[in-house]
C-alpha positions as MATLAB code, in Angstrom:
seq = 'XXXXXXXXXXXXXXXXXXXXXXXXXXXXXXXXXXXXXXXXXXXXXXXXXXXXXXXXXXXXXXXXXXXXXXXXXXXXXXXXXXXXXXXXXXXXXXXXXXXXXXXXXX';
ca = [
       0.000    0.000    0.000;
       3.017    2.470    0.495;
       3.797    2.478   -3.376;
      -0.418    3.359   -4.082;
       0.871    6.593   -1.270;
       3.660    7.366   -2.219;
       2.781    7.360   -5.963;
      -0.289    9.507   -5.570;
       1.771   11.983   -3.367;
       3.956   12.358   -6.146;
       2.030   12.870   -9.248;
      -0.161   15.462   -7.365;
       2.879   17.128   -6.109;
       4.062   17.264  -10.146;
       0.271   18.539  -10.889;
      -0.440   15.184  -13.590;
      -3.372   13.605  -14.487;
      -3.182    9.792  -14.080;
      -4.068    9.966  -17.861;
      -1.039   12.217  -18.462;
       1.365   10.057  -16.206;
       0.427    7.041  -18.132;
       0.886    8.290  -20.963;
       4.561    9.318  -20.185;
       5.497    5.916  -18.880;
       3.196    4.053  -21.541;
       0.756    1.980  -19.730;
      -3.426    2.736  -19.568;
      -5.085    5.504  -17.402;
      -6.435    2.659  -15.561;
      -3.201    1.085  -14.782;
      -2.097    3.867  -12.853;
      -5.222    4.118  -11.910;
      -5.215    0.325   -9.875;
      -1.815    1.090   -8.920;
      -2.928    4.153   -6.780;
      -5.516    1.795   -5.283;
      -3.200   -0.642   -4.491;
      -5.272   -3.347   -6.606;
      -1.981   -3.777   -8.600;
       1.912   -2.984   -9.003;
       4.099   -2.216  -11.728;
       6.579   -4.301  -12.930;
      10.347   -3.859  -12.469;
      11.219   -1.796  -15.735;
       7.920    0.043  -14.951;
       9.091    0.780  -11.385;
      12.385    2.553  -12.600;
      10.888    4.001  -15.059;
       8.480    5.817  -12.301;
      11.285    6.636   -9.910;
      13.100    7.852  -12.959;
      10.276   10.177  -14.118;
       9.686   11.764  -10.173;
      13.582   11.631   -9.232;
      13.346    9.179   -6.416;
      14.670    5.667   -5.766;
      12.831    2.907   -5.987;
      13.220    1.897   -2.764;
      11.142    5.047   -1.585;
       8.679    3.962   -3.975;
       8.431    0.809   -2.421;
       8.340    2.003    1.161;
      11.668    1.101    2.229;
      13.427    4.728    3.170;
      12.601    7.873    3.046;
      12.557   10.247    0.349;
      15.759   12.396   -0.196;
      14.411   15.079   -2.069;
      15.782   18.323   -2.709;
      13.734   21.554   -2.003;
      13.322   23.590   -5.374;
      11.921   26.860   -5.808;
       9.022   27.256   -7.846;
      11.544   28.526  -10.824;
      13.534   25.639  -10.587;
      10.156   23.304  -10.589;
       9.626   24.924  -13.857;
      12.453   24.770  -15.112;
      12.824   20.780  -15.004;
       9.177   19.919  -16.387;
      10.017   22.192  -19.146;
      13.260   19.898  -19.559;
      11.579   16.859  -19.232;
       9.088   17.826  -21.792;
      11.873   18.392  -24.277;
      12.971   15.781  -27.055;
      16.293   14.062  -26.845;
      17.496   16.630  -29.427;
      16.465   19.410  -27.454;
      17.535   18.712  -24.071;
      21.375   17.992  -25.668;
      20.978   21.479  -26.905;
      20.251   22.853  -23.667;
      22.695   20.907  -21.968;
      25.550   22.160  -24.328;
      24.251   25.584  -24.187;
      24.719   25.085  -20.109;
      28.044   24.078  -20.804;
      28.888   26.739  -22.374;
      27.812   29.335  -20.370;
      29.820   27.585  -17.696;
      33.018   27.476  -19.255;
      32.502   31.436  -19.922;
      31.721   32.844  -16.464;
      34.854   30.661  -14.987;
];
């Protein structure tokens, strides 16, 4: 029951629909759906690819430790779903352009 929690938690926290979340992790509105019931769990690939999505281990998915999360500001929040909604293509291009502006301010 900790994952159907702790899942929930999450996805409201990032403001998705279940319909949306499924769709980024490719299973069925419903899927997520039993999952945050705790009718069902995901599978192991599935599993990663959740803690991937919301930045947390799978072992806080699961129940077994707490959640080391950062605290972002509202900017930075906004600045990492805009990321994550890039393409491959575009998020290389960002990251280069980071780069760059690193090298030049030191």
């Amino acid at each position: 029951m900790m994952f159907a929690t702790r899942l929930k938690k999450l996805r409201f926290e990032k403001d998705i629909t279940q319909a949306e979340f499924a769709k980024v992790i490719g299973v069925a509105q419903q899927t997520v759906g039993s999952w945050e019931k705790g009718n069902s769990a995901p599978n192991y690939d599935t599993l990663n690819k959740i803690a991937d999505y919301f930045n947390v281990s799978a072992d806080y998915l699961l129940g077994r430790k707490s959640a080391n999360k950062i605290s972002l500001s509202n900017e930075q929040k906004n600045l990492l779903n805009g990321f994550n909604g890039l393409n491959e293509e575009s998020k290389r291009l960002i990251l280069g352009m980071i780069g760059q502006l690193n090298v030049a301010r030191a």
